[in-house]
C-alpha positions as a LaTeX table, in Angstrom:
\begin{tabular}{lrrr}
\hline
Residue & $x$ (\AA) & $y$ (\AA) & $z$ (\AA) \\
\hline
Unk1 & 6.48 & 11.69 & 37.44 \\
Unk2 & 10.34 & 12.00 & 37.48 \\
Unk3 & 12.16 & 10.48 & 40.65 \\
Unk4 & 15.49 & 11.84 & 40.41 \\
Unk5 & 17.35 & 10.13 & 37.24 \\
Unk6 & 14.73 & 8.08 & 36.55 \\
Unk7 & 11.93 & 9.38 & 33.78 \\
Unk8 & 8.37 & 7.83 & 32.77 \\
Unk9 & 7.73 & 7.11 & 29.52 \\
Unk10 & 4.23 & 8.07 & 29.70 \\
Unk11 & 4.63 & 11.12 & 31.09 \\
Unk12 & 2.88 & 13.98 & 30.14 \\
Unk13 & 5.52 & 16.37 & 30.88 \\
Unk14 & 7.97 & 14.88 & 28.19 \\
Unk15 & 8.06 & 16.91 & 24.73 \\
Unk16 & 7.04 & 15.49 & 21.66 \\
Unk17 & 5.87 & 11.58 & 22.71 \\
Unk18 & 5.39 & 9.97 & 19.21 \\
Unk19 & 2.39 & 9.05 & 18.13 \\
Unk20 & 2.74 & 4.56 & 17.04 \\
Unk21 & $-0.48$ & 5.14 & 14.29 \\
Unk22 & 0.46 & 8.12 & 13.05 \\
Unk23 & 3.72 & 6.46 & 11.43 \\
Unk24 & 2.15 & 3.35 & 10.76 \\
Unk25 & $-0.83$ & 4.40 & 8.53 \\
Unk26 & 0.93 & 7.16 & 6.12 \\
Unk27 & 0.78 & 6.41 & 2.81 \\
Unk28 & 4.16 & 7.43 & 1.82 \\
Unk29 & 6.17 & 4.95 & 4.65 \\
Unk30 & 4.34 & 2.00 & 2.90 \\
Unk31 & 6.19 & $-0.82$ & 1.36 \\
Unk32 & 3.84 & $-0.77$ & $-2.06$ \\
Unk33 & 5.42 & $-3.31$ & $-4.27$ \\
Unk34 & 4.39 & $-3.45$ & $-8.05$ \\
Unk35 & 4.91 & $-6.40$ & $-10.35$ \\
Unk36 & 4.33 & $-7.97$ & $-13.23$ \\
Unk37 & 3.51 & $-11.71$ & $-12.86$ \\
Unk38 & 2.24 & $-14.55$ & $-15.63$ \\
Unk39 & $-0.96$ & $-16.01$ & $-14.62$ \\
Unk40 & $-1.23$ & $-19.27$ & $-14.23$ \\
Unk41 & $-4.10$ & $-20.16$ & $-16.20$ \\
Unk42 & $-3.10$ & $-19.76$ & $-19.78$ \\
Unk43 & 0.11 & $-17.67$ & $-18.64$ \\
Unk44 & $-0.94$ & $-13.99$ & $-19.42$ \\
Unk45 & 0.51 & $-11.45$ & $-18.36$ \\
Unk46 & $-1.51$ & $-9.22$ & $-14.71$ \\
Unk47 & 0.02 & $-6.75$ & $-12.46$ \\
Unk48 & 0.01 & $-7.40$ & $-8.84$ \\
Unk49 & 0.03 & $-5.01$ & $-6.01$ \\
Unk50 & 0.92 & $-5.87$ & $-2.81$ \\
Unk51 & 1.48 & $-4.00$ & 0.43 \\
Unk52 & $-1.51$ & $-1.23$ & 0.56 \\
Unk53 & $-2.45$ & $-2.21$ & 4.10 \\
Unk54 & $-5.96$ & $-1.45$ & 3.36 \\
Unk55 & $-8.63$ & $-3.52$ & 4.72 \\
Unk56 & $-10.78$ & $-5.51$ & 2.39 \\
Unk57 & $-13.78$ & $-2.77$ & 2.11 \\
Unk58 & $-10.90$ & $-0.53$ & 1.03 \\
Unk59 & $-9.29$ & $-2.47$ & $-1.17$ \\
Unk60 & $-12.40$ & $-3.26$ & $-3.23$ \\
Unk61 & $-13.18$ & 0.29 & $-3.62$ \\
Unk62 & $-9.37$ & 1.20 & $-4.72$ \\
Unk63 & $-9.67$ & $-1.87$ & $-7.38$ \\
Unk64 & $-12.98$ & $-0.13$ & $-8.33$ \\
Unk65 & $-10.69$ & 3.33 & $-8.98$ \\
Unk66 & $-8.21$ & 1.25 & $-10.96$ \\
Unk67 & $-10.21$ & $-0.48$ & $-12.87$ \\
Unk68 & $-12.17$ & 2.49 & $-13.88$ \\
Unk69 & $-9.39$ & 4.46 & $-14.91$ \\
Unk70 & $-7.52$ & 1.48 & $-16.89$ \\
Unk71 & $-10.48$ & 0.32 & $-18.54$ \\
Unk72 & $-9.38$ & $-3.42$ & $-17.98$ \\
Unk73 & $-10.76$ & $-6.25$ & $-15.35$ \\
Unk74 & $-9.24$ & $-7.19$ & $-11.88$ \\
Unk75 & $-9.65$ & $-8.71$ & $-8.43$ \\
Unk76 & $-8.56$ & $-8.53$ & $-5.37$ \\
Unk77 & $-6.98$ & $-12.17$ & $-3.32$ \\
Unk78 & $-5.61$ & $-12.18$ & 0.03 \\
Unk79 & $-4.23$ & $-9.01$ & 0.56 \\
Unk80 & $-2.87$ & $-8.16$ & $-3.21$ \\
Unk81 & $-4.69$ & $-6.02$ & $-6.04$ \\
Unk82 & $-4.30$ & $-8.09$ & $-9.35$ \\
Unk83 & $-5.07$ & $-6.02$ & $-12.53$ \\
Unk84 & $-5.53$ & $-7.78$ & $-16.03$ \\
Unk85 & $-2.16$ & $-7.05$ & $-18.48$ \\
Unk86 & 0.51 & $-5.16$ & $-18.16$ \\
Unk87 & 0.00 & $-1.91$ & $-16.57$ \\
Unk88 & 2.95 & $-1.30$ & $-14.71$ \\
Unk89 & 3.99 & 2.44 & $-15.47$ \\
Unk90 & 0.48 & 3.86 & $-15.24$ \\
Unk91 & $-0.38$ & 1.88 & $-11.80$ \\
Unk92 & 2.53 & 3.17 & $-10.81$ \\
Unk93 & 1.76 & 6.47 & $-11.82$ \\
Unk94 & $-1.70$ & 6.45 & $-10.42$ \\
Unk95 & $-0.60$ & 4.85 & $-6.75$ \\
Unk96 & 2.29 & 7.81 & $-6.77$ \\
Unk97 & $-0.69$ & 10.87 & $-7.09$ \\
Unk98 & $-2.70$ & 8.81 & $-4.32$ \\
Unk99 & 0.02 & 9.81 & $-2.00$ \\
Unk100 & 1.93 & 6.36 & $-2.06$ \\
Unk101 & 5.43 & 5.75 & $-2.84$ \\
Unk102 & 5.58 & 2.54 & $-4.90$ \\
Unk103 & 8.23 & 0.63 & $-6.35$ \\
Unk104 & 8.50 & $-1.82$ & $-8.91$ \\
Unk105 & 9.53 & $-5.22$ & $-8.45$ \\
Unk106 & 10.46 & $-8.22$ & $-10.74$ \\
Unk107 & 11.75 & $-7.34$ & $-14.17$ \\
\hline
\end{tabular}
């Protein structure tokens, strides 16, 4: 309720509150980072994805998409997507018709 100058935040009468989630959970304001790292075992070459902000039910069935479509092995540790070779351009392909807006990092 308004009391002369002063005005809630919370209050219903206000126009357009925004929403905190809303913002948060889009795809396309993600930070979606895609790289190409050496492995440490035996040093070949995997792409790692980082910044999906899915949960780890999600991000098992999203590595289940990938790997599916790329026809190659991966796994998912901590909260990054690891993909066997070098697969850059089409992950980045396939994360940018998922709605994301990824960008690649590294060289």
């Amino acid at each position: 309720m308004s009391k002369g100058n002063w005005v809630e935040f919370n209050d219903p009468k206000l126009p357009n509150q925004p929403k905190a989630n809303a913002s948060k959970n889009s795809k396309a304001t993600q930070k979606v980072r895609v790289s190409r790292v050496r492995n440490k075992k035996g040093g070949k070459m995997i792409t790692a994805i980082s910044g999906l902000g899915l949960t780890q039910q999600e991000s098992m069935l999203f590595l289940k998409r990938l790997k599916a479509k790329l026809g190659t092995g991966g796994t998912v540790k901590e909260e990054c997507i690891e993909i066997q070779g070098d697969q850059v351009k089409i992950v980045m392909q396939l994360l940018a018709t998922e709605g994301y807006r990824p960008k690649q990092s590294g060289s």
